[in-house]
N, CA, C and O of each residue as an XYZ file, in Angstrom:
676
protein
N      96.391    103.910     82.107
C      97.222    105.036     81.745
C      98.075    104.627     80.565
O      98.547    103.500     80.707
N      98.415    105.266     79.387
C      99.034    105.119     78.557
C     100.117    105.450     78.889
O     100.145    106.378     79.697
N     101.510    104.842     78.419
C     102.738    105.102     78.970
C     103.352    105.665     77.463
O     104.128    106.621     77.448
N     103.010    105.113     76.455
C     104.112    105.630     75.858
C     103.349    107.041     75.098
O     104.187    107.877     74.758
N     102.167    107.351     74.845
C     101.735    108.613     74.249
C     102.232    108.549     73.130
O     102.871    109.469     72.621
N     101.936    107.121     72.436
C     102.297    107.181     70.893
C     103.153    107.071     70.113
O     103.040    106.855     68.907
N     104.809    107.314     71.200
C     105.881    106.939     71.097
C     106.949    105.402     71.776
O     106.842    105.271     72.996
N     107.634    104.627     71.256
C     108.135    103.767     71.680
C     109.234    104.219     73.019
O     110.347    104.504     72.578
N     109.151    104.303     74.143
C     109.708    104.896     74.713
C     110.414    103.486     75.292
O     111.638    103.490     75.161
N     109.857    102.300     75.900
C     110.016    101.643     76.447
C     110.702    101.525     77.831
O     111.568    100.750     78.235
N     109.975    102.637     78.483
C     110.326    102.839     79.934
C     109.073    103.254     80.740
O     109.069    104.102     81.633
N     107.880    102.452     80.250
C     106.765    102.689     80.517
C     106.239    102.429     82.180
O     105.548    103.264     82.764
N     106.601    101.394     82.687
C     106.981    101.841     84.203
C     107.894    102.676     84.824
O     107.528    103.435     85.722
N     109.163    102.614     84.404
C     110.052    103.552     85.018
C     109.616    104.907     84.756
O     110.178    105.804     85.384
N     108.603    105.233     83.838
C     108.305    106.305     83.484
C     107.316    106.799     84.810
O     107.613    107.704     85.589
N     106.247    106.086     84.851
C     105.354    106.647     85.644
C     105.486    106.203     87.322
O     105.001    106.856     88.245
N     105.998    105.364     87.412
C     107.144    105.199     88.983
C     108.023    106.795     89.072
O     107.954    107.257     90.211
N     108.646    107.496     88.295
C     109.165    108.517     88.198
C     108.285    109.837     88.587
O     108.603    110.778     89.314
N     107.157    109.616     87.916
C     106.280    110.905     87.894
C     105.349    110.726     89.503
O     104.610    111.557     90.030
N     105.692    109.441     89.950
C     104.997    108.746     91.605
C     105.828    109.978     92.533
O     105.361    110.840     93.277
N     107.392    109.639     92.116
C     108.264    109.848     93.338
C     108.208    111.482     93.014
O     108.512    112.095     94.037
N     107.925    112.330     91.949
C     108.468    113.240     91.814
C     106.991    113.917     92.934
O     107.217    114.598     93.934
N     105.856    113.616     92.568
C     104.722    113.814     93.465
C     104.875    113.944     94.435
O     104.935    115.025     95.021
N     105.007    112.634     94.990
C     105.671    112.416     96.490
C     105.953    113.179     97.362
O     105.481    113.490     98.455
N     107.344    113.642     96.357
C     108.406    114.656     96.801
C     107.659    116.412     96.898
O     107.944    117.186     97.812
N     107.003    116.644     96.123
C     106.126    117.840     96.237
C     105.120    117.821     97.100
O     104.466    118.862     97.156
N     104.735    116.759     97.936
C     103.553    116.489     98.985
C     104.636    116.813    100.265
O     104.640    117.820    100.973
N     105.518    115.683    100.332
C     106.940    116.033    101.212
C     106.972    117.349    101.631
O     106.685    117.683    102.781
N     107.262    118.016    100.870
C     108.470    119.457    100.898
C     107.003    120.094    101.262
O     106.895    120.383    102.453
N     106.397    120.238    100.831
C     104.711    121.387    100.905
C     104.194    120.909    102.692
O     103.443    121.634    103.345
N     104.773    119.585    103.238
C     104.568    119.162    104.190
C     105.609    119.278    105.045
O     105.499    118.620    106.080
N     107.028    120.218    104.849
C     108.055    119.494    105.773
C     108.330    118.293    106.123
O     108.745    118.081    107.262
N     108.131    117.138    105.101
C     108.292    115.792    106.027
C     109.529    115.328    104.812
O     109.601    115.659    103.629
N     110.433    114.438    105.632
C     111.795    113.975    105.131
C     111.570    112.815    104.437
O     111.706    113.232    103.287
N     111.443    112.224    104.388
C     111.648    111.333    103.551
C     110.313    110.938    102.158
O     110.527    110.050    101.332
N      87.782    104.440     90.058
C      88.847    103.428     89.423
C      90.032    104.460     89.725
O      90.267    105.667     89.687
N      90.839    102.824     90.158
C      92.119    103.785     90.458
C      92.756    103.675     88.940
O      92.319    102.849     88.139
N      93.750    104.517     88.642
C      95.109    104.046     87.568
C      95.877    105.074     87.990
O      95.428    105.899     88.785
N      96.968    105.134     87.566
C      98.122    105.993     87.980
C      97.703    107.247     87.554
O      97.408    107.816     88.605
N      97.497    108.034     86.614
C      97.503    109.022     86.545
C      96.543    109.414     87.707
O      97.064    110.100     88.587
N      95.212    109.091     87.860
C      94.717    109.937     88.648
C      94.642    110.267     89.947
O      93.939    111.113     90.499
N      95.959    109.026     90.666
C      96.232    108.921     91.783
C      97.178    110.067     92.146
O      97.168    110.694     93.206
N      98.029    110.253     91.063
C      99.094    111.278     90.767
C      98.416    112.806     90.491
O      99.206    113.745     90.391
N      97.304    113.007     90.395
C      96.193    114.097     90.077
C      95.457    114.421     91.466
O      95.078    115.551     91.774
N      95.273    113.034     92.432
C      94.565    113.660     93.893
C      96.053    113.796     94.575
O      96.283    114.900     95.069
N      96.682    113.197     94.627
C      97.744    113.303     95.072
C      98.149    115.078     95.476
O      98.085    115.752     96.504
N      98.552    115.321     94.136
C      99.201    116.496     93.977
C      97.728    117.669     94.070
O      97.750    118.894     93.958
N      96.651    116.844     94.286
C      95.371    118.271     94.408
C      95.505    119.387     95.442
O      95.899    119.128     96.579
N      95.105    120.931     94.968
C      95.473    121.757     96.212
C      94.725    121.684     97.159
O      95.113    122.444     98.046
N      93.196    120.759     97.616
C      92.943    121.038     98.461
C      93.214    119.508     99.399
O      92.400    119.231    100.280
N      94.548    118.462     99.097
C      95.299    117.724    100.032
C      96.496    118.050    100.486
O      97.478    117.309    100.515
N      96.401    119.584    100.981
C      97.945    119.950    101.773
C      98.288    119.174    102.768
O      99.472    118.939    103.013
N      97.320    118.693    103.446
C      97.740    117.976    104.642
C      97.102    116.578    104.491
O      96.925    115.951    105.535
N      96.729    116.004    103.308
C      96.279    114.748    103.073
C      97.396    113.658    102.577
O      98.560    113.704    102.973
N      96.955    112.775    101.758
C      97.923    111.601    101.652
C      98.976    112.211    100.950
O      99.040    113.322    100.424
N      99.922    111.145    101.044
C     101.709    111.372    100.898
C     101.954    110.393    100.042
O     102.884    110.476     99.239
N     101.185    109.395    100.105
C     101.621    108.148     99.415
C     100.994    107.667     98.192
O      99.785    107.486     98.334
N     101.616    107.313     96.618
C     101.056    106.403     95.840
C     101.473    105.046     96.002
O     102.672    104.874     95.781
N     100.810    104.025     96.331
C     100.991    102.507     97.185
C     100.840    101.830     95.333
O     100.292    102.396     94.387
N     101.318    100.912     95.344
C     101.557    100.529     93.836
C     101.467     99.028     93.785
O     101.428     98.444     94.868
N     101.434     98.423     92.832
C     101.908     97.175     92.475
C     102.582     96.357     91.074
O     101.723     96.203     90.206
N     103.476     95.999     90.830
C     104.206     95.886     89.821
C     104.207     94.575     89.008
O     103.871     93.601     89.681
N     104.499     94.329     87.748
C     103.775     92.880     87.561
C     104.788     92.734     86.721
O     105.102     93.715     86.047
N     105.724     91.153     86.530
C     107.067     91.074     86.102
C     107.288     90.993     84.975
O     107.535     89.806     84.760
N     107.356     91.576     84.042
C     107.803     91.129     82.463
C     108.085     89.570     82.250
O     108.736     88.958     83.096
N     107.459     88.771     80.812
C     107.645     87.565     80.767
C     106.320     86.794     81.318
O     105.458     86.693     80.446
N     106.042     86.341     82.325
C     104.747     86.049     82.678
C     104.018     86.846     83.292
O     102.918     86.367     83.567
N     104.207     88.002     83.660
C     103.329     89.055     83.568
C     102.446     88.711     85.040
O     101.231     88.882     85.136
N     103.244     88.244     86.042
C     102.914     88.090     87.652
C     102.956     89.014     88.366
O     103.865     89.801     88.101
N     102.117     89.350     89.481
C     102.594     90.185     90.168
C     103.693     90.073     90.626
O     104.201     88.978     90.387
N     104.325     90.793     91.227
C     105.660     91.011     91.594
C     105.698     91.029     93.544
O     105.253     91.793     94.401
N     106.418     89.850     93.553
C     106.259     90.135     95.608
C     107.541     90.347     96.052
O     108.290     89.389     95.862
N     108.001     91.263     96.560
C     109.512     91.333     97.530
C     109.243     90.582     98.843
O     108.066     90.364     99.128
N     109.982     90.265     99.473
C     110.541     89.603    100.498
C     111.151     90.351    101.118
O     112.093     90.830    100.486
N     111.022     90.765    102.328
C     112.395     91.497    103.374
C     112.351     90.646    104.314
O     111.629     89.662    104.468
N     113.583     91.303    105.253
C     113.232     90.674    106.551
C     114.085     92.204    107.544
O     115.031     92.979    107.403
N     113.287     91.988    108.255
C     113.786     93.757    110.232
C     113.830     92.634    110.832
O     113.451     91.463    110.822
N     114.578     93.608    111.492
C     115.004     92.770    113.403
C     113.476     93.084    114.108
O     112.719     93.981    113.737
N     113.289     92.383    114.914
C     111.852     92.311    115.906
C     112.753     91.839    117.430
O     112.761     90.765    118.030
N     113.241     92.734    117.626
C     114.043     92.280    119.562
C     115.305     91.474    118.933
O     116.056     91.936    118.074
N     115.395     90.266    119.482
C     116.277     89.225    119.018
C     116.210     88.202    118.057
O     116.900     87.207    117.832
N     115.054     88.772    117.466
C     114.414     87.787    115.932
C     114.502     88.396    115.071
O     115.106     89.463    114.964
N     113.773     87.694    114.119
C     113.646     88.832    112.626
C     112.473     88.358    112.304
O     111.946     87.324    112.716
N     112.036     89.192    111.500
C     110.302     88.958    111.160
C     111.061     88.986    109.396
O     112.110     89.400    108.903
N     109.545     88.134    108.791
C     110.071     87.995    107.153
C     108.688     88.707    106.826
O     107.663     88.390    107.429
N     108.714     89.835    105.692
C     107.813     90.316    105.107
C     107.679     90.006    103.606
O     108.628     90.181    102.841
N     106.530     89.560    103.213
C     106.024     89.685    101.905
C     104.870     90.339    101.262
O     103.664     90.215    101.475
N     105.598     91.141    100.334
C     104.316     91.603    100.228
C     104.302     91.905     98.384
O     105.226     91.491     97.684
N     103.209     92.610     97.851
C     102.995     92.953     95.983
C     103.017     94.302     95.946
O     103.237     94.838     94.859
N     102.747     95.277     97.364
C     102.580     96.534     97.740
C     103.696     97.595     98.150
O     104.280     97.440     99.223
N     104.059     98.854     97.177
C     105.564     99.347     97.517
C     105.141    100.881     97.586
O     104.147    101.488     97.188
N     106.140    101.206     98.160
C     106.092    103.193     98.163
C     107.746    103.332     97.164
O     108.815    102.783     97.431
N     107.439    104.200     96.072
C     108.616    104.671     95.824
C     109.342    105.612     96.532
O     108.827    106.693     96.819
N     110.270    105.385     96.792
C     111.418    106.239     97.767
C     112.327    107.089     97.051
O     112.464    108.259     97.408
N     113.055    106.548     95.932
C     113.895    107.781     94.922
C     114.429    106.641     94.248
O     114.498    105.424     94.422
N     114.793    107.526     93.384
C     115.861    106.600     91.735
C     117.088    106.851     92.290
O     117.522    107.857     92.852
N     117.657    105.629     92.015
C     119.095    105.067     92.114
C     120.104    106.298     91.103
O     120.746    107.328     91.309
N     119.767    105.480     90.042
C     120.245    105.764     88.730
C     119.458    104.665     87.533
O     119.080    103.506     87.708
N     119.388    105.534     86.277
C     118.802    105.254     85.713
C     116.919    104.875     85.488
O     115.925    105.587     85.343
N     117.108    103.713     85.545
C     115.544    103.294     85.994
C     115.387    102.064     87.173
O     114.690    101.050     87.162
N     116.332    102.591     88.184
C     116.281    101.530     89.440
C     115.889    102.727     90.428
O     116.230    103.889     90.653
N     114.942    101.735     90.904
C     114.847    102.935     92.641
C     114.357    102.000     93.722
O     113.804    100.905     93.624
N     114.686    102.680     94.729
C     114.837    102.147     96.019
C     113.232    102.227     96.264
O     112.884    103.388     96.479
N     112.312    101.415     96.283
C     111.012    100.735     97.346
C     110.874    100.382     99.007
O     111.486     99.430     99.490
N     110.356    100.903     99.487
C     109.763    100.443    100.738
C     108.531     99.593    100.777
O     107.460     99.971    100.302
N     108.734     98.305    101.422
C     107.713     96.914    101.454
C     106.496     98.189    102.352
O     106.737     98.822    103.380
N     105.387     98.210    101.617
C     104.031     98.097    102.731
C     103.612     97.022    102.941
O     103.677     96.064    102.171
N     103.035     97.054    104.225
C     101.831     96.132    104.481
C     100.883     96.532    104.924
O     100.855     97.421    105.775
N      99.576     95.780    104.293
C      98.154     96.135    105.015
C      97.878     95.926    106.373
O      98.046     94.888    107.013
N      97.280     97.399    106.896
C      96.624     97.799    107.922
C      95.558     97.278    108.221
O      94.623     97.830    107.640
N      95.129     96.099    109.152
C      94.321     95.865    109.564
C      93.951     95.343    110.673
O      94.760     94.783    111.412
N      92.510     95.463    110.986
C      91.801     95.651    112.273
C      92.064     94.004    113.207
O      91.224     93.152    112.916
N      92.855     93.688    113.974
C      92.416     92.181    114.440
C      94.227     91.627    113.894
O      95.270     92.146    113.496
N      93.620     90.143    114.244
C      94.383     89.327    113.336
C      94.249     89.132    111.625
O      93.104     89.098    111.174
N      95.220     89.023    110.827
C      95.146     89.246    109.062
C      94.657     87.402    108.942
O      94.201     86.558    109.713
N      94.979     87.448    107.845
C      94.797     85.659    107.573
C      94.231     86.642    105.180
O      94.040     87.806    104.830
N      94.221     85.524    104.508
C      93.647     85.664    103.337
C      92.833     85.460    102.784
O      92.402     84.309    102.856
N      92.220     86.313    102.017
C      90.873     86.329    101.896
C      90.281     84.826    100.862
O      90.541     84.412     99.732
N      89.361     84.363    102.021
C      89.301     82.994    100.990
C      87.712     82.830    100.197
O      87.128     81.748    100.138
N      87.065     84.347     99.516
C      86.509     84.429     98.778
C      87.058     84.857     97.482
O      86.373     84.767     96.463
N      88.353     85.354     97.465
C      89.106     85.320     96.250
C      90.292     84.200     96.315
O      91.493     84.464     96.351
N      89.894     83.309     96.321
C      90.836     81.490     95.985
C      91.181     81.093     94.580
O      92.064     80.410     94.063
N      90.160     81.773     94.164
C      89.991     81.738     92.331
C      91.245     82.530     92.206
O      92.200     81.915     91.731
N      91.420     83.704     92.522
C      92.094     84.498     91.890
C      93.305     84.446     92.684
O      93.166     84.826     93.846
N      94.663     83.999     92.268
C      95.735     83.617     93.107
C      96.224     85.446     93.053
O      96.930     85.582     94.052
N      96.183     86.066     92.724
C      96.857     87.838     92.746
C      95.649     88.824     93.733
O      95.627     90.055     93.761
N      94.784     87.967     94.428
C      94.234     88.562     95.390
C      94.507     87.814     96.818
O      94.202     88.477     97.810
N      95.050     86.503     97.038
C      95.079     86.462     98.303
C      96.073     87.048     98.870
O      96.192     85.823     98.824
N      97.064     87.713     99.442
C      97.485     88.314     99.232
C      96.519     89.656    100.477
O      97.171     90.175    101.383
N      95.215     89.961    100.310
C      94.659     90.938    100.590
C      94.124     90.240    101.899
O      93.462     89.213    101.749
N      94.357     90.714    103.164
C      93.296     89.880    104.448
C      91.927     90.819    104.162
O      91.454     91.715    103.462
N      91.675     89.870    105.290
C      90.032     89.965    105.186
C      89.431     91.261    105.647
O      88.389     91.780    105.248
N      90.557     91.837    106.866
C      89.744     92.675    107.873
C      90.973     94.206    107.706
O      91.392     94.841    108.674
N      91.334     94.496    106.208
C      92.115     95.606    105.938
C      91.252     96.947    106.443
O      90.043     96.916    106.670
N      92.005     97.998    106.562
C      91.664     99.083    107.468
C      90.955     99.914    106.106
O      89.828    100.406    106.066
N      92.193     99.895    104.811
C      92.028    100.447    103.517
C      93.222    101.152    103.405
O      93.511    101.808    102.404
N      94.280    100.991    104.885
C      95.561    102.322    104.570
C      96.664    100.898    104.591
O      96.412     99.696    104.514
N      97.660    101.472    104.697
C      99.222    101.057    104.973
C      99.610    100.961    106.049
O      99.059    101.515    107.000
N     100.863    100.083    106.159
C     101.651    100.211    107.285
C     102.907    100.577    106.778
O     103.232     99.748    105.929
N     104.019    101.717    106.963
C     105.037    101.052    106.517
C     106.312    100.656    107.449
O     106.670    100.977    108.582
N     106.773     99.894    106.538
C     107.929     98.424    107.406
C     109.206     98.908    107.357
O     110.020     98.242    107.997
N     109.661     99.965    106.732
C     111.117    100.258    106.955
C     112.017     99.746    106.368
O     113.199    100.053    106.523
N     111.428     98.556    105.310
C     111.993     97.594    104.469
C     111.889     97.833    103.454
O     110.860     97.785    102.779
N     113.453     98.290    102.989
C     113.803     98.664    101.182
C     114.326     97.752    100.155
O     115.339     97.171    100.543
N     114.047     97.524     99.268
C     114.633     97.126     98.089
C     114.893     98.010     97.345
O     114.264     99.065     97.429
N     116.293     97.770     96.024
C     116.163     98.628     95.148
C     115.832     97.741     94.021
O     116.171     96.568     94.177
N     115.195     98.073     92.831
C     114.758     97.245     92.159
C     115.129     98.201     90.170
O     115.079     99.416     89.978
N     115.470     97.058     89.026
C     115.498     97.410     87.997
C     114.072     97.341     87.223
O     113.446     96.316     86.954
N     113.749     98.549     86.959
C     112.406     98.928     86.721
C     112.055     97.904     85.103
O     111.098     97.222     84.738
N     113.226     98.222     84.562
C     112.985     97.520     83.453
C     112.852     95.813     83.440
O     112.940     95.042     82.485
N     112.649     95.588     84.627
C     112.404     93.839     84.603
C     110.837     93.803     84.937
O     110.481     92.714     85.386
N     109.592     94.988     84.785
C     107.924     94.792     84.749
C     107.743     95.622     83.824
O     108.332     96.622     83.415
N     106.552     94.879     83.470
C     105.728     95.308     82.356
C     104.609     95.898     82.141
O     103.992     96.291     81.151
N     104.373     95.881     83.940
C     103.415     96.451     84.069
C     102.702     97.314     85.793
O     102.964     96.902     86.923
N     102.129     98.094     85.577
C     101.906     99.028     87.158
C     100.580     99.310     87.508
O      99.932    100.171     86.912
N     100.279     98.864     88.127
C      98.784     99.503     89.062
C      99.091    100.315     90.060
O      99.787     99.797     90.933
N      98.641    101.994     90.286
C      98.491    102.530     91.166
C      97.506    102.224     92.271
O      96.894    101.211     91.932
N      97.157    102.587     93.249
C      96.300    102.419     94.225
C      95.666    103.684     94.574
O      96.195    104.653     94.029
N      94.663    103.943     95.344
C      94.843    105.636     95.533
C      95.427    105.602     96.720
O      95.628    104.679     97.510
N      95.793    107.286     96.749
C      96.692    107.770     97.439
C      96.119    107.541     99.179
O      94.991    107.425     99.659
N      97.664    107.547     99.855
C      96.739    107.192    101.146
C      97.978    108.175    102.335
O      98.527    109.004    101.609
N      98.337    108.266    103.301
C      99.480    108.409    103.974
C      99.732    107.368    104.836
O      98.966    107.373    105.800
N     100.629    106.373    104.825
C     100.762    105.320    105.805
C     101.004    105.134    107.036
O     101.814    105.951    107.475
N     100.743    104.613    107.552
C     100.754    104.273    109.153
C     102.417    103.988    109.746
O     102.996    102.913    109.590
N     102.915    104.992    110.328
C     104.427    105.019    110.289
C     104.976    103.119    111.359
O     103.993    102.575    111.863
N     106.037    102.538    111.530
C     105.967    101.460    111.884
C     106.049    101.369    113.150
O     106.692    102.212    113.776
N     105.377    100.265    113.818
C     105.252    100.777    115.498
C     103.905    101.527    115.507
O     103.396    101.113    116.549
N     103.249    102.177    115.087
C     102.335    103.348    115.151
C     102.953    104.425    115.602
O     102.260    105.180    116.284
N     104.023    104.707    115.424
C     104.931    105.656    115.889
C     104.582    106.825    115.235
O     105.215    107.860    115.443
């Protein structure tokens, strides 16, 4: 996806992270609910009229300005009297702060069994990361960051999916 359309805009993620949540939000509201891929065309099934009751979510991944890494958050939820630590490269936009910061929710992959990483992509350190036995959807964890958009350089959409609320709840 081209971000700037020819012009120096230099808000070329915050740009299309923007046009994610505004989607989102029109899948939301059309739903009553509260809260090759590339971006555009995820943002195109997304918003298609015949997914009224289909996915909700563009699942993303962000890659950091400077060395140009993927980008992993860290959270950590209570689990009873523990805490569980999540990592993950995989986010749902939730809404803009201000400016070009917005609040993310950590996904994690849905999958069948126990996870572990896939050790036919070893070569490629920005795929392990992916287990072996993924479902193809989300989970999501309830775990937010807010993040300054202007510290990546770069965005992969995913296609659209609706995630697996946490708990299976």
């Amino acid at each position: 996806m081209s971000c700037s359309h020819g012009k120096q805009s230099g808000e070329c993620v915050c740009d299309v992270v923007r046009k994610i949540v505004r989607a989102q939000n029109e899948v939301a509201e059309a739903q009553d609910d509260c809260c090759t891929t590339g971006c555009e065309q995820s943002i195109e099934q997304l918003l298609a009229p015949t997914t009224a009751n289909g996915p909700t979510t563009i699942p993303f991944l962000l890659y950091c300005k400077g060395d140009c890494d993927l980008f992993f958050a860290t959270g950590v939820r209570p689990d009873n009297s523990t805490f569980d630590c999540i990592e993950t490269p995989v986010f749902k936009a939730k809404k803009f702060k201000k400016n070009c910061c917005v609040e993310l929710e950590l996904l994690e992959f849905e999958t069948n069994g126990s996870g572990g990483l896939l050790s036919s992509h070893q070569h490629n350190k920005d795929c392990n990361f992916i287990p072996p036995n993924t479902t193809g959807n989300f989970v999501e964890t309830g775990v937010c960051i807010t993040v300054d958009l202007h510290c990546f350089c770069a965005i992969q959409c995913l296609n659209p999916v609706t995630p697996v609320a946490p708990g299976g709840c």
